[in-house]
C-alpha positions as CSV (number, residue, x, y, z in Angstrom):
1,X,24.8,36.3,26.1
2,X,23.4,38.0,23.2
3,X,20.0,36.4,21.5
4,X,21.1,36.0,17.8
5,X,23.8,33.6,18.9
6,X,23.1,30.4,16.6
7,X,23.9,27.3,18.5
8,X,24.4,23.8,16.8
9,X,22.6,20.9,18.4
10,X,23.2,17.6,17.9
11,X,23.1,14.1,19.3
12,X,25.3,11.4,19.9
13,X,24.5,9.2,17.1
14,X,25.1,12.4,14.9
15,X,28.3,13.3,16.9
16,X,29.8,9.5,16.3
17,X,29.4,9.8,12.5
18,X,31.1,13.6,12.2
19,X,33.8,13.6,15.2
20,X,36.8,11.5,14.0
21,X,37.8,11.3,18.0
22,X,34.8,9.2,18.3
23,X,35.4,6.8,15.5
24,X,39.0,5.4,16.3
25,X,37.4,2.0,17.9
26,X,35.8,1.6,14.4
27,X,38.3,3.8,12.0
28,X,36.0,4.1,8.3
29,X,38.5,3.4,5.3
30,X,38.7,6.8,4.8
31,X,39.7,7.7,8.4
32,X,43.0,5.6,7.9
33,X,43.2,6.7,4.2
34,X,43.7,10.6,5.5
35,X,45.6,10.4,8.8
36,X,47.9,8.0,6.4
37,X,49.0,10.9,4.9
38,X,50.4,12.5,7.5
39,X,51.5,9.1,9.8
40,X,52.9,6.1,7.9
41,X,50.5,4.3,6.9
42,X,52.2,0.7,8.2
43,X,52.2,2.4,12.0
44,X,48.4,3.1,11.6
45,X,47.9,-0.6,10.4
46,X,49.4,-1.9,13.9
47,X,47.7,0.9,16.2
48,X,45.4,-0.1,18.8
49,X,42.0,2.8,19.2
50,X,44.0,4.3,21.9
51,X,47.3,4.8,20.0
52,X,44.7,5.8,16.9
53,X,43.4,8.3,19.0
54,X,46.7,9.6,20.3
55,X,48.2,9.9,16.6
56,X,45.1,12.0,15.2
57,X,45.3,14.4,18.4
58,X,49.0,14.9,17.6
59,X,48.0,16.0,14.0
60,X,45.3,18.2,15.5
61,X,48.0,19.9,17.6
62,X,50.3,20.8,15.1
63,X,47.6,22.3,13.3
């Protein structure tokens, strides 16, 4: 592996504030505010995490 490869290091505390996968047991008004855009926003209202989860990875894979 070549030496002036610049890795990012982080921590989990860090990782929970920046990775929206890691906040769908507590989704941030702004969380549901974006994914509403692309999912109705009444679904996201009656999601449980898991179903959160599932309907942000489904945006990511139709990206």
């Amino acid at each position: 592996m070549p030496k002036n490869i610049e890795f990012i290091t982080t921590n989990l505390g860090k990782e929970r504030r920046i990775n929206t996968f890691l906040q769908c047991d507590y989704p941030s008004s702004e969380l549901l505010k974006n994914v509403s855009i692309k999912i109705s926003p009444k679904r996201l209202l009656d999601q449980t995490p898991t179903e959160l989860f599932i309907s942000i990875r489904s945006l990511r894979d139709k990206w």
